[in-house]
C-alpha positions as CSV (number, residue, x, y, z in Angstrom):
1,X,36.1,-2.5,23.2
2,X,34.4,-5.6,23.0
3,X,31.5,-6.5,20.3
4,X,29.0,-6.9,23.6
5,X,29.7,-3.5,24.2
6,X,27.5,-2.3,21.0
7,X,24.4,-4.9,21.6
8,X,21.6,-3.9,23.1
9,X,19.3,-6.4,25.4
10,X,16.1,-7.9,24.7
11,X,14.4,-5.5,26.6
12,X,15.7,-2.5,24.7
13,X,14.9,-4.2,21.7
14,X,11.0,-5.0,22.3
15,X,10.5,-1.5,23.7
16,X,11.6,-0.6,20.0
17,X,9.4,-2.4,18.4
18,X,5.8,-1.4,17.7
19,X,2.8,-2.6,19.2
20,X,0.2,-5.6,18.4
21,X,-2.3,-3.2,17.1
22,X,-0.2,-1.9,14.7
23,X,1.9,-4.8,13.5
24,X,-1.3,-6.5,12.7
25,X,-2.9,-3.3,10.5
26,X,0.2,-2.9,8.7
27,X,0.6,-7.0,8.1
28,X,-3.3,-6.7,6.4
29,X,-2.2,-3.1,4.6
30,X,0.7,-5.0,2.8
31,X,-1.1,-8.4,2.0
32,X,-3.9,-6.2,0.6
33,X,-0.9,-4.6,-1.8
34,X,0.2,-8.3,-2.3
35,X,-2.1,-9.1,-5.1
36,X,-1.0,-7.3,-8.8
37,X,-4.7,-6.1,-9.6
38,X,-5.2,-4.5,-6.3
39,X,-1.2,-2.9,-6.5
40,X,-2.3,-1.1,-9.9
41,X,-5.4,-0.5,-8.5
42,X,-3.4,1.2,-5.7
43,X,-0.5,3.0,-8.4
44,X,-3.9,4.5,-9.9
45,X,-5.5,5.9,-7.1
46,X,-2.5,7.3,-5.7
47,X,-2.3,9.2,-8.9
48,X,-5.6,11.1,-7.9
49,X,-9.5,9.9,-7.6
50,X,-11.0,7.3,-10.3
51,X,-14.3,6.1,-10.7
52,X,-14.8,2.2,-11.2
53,X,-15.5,2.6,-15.1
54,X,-11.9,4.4,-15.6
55,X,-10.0,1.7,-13.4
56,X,-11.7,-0.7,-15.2
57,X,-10.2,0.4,-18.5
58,X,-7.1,1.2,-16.9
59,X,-6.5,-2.6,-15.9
60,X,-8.2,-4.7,-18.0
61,X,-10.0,-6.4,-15.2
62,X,-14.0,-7.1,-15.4
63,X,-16.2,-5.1,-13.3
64,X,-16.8,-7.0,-10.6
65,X,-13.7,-7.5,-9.3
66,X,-12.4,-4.2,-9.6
67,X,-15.4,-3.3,-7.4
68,X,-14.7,-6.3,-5.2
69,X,-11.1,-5.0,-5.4
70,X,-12.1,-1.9,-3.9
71,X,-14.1,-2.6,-1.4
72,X,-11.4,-4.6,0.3
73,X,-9.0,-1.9,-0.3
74,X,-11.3,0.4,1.3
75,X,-12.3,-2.0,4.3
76,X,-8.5,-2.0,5.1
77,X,-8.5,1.8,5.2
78,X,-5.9,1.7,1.9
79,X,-8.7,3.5,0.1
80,X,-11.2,6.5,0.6
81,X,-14.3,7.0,-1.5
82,X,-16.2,10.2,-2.1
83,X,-19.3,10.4,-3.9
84,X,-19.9,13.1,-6.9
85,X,-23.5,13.1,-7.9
86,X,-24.1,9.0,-8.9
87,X,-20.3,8.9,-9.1
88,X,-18.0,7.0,-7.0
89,X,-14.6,8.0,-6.8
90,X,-12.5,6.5,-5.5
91,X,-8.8,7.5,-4.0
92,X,-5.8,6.2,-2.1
93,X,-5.9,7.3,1.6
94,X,-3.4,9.9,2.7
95,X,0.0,10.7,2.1
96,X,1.4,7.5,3.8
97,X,-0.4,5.1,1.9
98,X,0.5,7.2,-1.4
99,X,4.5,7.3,-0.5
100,X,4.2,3.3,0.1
101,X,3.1,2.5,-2.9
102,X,5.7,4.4,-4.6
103,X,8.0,3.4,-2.8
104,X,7.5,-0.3,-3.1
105,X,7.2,0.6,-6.9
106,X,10.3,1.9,-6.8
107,X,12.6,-0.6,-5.2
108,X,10.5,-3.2,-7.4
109,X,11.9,-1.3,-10.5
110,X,15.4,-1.3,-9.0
111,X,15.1,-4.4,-8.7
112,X,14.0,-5.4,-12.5
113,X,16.7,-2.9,-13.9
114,X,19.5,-3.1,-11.5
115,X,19.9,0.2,-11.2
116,X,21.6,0.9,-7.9
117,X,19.8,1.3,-4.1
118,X,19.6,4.5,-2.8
119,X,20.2,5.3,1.2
């Protein structure tokens, strides 16, 4: 057998890969999680909904830029917002977004502690 044998072509290997559209919405989702306020931000809301004035006491970051935090989140489709009387709340959108920041939480903390990588 010969190590040829086991490679695919170029051809096989773009077919694989995802499209434009979605390359370029996932590259925004994950620089939108690049920045620490806006990753806690994210660790919150995953939790469950949050109005401004709890996630502002939550992360020790002025009001206006949790709220300009948010709005970014939101105009990346990371975060959902549903009003309750003159209430905000906000919340991270669906189940994907949820398991992504856990997940990148996660292998962050395996990373700090060494503890070993899971399969």
């Amino acid at each position: 057998m010969y190590a040829r044998d086991n490679v695919a072509d170029a051809s096989d290997l773009q077919q694989r890969l995802p499209g434009v559209p979605e390359v370029e919405a996932a590259t925004e989702m994950l620089r939108m999680l690049a920045d620490p306020t806006r990753l806690r931000l994210m660790c919150l809301l995953s939790e469950g909904e949050h109005d401004v004035t709890a996630l502002v006491a939550a992360v020790g970051t002025a009001r206006p830029a949790v709220s300009q935090h948010l709005a970014k989140l939101r105009l990346t489709g990371l975060v959902t917002v549903r009003r309750d009387g003159r209430r905000a709340l906000h919340r991270a959108r669906g189940g994907h977004v949820r398991r992504l920041v856990t997940e990148v939480l996660h292998a962050a903390s395996h990373r700090v502690t060494g503890a070993p990588e899971h399969d």
